[in-house]
N, C-alpha and C positions, 0 to 999 in steps of 0.2 A: 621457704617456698613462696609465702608471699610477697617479698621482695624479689625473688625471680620475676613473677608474675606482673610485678611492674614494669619493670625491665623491659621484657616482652611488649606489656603494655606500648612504654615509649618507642620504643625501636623499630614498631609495626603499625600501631594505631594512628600514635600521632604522626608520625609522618605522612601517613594517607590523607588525614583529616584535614591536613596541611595545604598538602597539594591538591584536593578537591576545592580549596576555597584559594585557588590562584587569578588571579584579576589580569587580565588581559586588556588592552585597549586598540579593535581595530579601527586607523586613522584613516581619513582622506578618501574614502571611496565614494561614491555614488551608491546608497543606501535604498532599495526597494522593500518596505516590509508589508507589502501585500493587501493588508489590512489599512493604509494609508497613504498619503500620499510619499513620491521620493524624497533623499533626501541629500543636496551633494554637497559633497566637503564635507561627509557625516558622520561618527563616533557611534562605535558600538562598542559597549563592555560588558564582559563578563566575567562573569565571581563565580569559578567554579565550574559546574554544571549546568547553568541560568544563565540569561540574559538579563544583567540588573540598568542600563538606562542603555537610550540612544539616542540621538537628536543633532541637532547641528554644532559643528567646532566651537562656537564659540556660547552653547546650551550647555553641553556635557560639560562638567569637569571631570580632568582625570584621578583618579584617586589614586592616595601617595603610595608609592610600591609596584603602581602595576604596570607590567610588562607592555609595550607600546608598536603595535606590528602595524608599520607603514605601509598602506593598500592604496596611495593615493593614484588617480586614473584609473583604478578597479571597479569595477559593481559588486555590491553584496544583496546576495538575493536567500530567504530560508533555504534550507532545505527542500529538495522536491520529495515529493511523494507520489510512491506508483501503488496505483488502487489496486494492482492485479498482475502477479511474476511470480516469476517458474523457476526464477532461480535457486542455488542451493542444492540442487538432485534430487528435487521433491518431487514424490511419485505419494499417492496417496491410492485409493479404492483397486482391486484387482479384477479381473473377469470373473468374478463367480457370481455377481450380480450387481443388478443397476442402481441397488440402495443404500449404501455405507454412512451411515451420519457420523457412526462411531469411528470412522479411521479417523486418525488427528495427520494435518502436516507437518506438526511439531516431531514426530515419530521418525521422518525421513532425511530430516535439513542434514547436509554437510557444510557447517561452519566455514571450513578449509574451501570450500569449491569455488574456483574462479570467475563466476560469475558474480561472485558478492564483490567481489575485489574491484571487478569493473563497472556494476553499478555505482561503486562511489565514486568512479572517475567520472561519471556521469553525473554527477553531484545530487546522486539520488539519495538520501539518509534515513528512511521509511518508505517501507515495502510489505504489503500484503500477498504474505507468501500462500500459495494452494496449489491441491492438484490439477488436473486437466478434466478437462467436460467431456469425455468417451460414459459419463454415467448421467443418470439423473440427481443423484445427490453423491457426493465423490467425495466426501471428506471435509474438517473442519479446515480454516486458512486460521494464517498465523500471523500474527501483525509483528515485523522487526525493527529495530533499530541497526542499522547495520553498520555495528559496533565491529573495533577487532578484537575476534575472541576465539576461544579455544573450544567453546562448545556452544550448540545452541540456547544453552540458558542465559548465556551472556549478551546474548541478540535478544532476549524476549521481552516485549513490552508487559509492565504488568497490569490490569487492574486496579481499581480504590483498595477491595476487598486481598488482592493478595494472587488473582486468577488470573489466568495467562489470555492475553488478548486477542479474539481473534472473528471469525466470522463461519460460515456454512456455505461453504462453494455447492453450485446445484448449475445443472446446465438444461436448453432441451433444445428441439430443430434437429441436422442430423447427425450431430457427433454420438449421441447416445443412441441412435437406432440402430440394434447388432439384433443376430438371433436370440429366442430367450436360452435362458430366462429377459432377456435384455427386451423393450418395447421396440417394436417393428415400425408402429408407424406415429404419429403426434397423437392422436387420440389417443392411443391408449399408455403411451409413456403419460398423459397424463392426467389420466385415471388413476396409476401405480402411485402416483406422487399423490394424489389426492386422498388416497387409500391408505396410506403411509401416517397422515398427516391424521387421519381421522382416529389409527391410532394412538398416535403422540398423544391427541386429548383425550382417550378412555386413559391412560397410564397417567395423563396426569391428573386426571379425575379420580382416580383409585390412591394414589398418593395424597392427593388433598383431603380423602375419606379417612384413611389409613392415621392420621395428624399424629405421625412419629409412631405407633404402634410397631412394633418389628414383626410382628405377627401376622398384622393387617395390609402388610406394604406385598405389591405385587413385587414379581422374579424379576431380577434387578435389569433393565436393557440400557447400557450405554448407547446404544443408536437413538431410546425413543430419549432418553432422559437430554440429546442434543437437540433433540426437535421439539424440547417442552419448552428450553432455551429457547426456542427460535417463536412460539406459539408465545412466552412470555417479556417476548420485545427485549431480551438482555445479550441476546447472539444475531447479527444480522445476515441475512442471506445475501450472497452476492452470486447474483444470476445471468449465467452466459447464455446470451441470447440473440440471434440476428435478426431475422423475419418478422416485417411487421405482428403478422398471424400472429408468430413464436410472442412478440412482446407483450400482444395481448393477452394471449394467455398467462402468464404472467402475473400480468396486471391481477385476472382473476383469481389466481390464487391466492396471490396477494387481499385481494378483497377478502373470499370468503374466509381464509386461515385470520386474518389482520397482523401477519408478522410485516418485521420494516424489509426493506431490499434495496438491492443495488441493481440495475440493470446494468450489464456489460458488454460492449461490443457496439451494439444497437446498431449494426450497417445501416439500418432501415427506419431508425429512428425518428426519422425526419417525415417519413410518413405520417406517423401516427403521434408526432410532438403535441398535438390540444393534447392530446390521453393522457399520454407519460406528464403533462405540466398538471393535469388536472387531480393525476393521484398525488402531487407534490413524491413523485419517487425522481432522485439522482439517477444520472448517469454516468459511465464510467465509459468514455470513448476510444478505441481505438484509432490511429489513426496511420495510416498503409498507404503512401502513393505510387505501389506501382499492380498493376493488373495481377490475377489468377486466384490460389488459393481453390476455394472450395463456392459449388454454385449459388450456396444462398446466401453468400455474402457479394454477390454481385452485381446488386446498390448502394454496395460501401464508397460515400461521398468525400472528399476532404472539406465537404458544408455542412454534416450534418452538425460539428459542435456550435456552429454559428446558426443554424436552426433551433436548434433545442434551447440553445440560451438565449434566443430574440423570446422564444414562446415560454421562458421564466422556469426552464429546469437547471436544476442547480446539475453542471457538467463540470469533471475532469477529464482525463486523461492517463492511459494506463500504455503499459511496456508489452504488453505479455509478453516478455523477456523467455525465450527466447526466437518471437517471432518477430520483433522490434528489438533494437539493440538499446541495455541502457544507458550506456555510454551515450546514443543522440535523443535522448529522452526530449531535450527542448526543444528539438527540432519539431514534435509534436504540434508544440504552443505556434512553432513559426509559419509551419504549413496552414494550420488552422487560423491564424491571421491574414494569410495571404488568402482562404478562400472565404475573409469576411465578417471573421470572429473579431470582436474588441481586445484589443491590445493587451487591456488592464484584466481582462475575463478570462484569457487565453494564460495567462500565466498566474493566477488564482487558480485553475483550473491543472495544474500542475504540484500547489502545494496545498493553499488552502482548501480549497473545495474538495479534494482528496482526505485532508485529512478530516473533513468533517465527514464524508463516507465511513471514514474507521471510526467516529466517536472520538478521534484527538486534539480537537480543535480548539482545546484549551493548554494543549502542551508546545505542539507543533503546527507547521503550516505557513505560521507568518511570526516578521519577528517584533518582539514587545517586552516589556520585562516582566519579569517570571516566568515567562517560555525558557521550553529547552533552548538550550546554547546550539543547534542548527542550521549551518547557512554554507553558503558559498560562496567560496571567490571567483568571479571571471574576469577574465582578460578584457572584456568590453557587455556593449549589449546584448543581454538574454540571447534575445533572437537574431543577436544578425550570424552569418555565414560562418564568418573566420574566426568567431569566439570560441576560448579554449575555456571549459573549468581547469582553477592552477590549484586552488584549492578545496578540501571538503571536509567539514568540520560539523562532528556528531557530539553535544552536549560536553561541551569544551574542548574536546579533543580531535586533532588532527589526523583523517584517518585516508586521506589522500593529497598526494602534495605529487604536483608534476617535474617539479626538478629533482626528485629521486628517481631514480634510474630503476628500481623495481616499476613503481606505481606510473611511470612513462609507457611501462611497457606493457600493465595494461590498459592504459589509454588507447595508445597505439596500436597496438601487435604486435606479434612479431615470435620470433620461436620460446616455447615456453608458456606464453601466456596463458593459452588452453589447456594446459597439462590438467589432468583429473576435471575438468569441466562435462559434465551432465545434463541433456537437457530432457524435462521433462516429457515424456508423450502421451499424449492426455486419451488415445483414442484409441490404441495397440495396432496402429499402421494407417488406421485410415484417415488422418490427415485432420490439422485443424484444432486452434485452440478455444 
């Protein structure tokens, strides 16, 4: 029996162990890692899962054995990250009220669903998955790797401790004003959220009393035991929000609760930029150039990420997939340069800056060694027009390649592509993410 057992051992183990620690050497391209300056004719390798050195041809050696993928005339840029999508067939809080802290997004992902497929043709490789803003607090978001996998476990970022990563989507302005139980008008949707909140610290005040007694511990609530996360700065709120008003509010809650946030959307951001810089709160920009939509986003600027980041708020840039497509996710970066943005901030603001909104910005975002193995290949520059990603590559692995005829075709389109694709509705008809 113990000799089977090695057996097994060898046949299964080692050879995994093996091929996780495969060295690759990408050659020749034009290197952006975000965090530095470029770098061309430049050597990226990776051992495995990581990123172990990068630097120019004639800095890096290549080490002996490793496989040598010629990218020369290419750029290689991280991975992007999109602070905020819908992809996957995530639906999270249902109409029976405006307050769910306890739905998880994790509970809804479909793996399989074509939209993950074609974010990575988008060369998006982390994503902050949530429900939609039809509540005022609508469910926990889920931070992915978007891995190819068979189930959502296989997408999931973890933790130091072991816990699944993620954050507190909350919205307010007028996606969440329905009949009640639901808040009718902004005052008092946020009074409910204030009310809410004032719970979460009686419960976590009776549990800090309680100090492990099973006797003493209040009736257990998964909604407040997410909002004690969020009261003890270890779950961050990510808050959809337009209207100046809307952001200030916000803002207060933020104050008086002192959980961290993400401001999202911000059409209006640019109004009130001294505020949003001066609570040192992120933003997470949308960025839409063509008219309509919903009324109070109708000082949605293509200026406002180049206002907010002259006035020293840390800005990225989000998909909400599927009202932006992530397949032109960089278009984001391009549009927001052409109305003014810094070149080198406008594509920070795509990976790194994102990923410091999710707290991964020592994994992912930009590339370094001991970073996730993360990046992409393009046909040319970021930003110009006629660039293709040809390739997209999640912690060593290759998880979109354009010369395959599947992953063409969800670059492209074309019959098929949408089959079983899902898109969330954050609002039960009435419009608006």
């Amino acid at each position: 029996m113990v000799g089977c057992s090695r057996l097994l051992l060898a046949l299964f183990v080692l050879p995994a162990m093996a091929a996780a620690q495969e060295v690759r050497v990408f050659r020749g391209a034009r290197i952006v890692p975000i965090d530095g300056p470029p770098i061309d004719d430049g050597v990226l390798v990776v051992r495995g899962r990581v990123i172990e050195a990068l630097g120019a041809r004639d800095a890096v050696a290549v080490p002996a054995g490793a496989e040598v993928v010629d990218v020369t005339g290419r750029t290689l840029i991280p991975g992007l990250v999109c602070s905020h999508s819908h992809i996957g067939a995530v639906a999270g809080a249902d109409g029976s009220g405006p307050i769910q802290p306890e739905v998880r997004a994790l509970d809804s992902i479909d793996p399989r669903d074509p939209g993950i497929q074609k974010a990575q043709a988008g060369g998006i490789t982390t994503a902050n998955v949530m429900p939609g803003s039809g509540h005022l607090l609508s469910g926990q978001t889920v931070y992915l790797k978007l891995r190819d996998g068979r189930t959502v476990d296989d997408l999931l970022i973890r933790t130091a401790d072991g816990g699944i990563a993620g954050g507190l989507k909350m919205a307010n302005g007028t996606n969440p004003q329905r009949d009640p139980p639901f808040a009718g008008t902004r005052g008092k949707a946020a009074a409910l959220v204030r009310a809410q909140f004032h719970r979460a610290r009686e419960y976590q005040r009776k549990v800090a009393a309680a100090n492990g007694d099973p006797t003493k511990l209040p009736e257990r609530s998964l909604g407040l035991e997410a909002l004690v996360e969020v009261l003890e700065q270890k779950r961050v709120v990510h808050h959809h929000t337009h209207r100046a008003d809307d952001i200030l509010t916000v803002l207060r809650l933020r104050e008086e609760f002192g959980f961290r946030c993400v401001l999202h959307h911000v059409s209006e951001g640019a109004l009130v930029a001294a505020e949003i810089a001066a609570a040192g709160v992120p933003c997470s920009v949308i960025v839409i150039d063509s008219p309509g939509g919903k009324l109070e986003a109708r000082n949605l600027s293509l200026e406002t990420g180049a206002v907010l980041d002259r006035a020293g708020v840390l800005v990225g840039f989000h998909t909400d997939d599927g009202i932006t497509d992530s397949r032109l996710f960089l278009r984001s970066g391009a549009l927001a340069v052409r109305a003014g943005m810094d070149r080198d901030q406008a594509l920070a603001a795509l990976t790194l800056a994102n990923a410091r909104m999710l707290d991964l910005q020592d994994r992912i975002g930009s590339l370094a060694p001991g970073k996730d193995a993360d990046f992409v290949v393009l046909s040319g520059d970021p930003f110009a027009v006629r660039t293709q990603v040809l390739q997209t590559w999640i912690e060593g692995s290759k998880v979109f390649d354009l010369d395959d005829p599947r992953d063409r075709l969800m670059a492209y389109g074309g019959y098929g592509a949408s089959e079983g694709q899902a898109m969330s509705m954050c609002c039960f008809g009435q419009g608006g993410q």
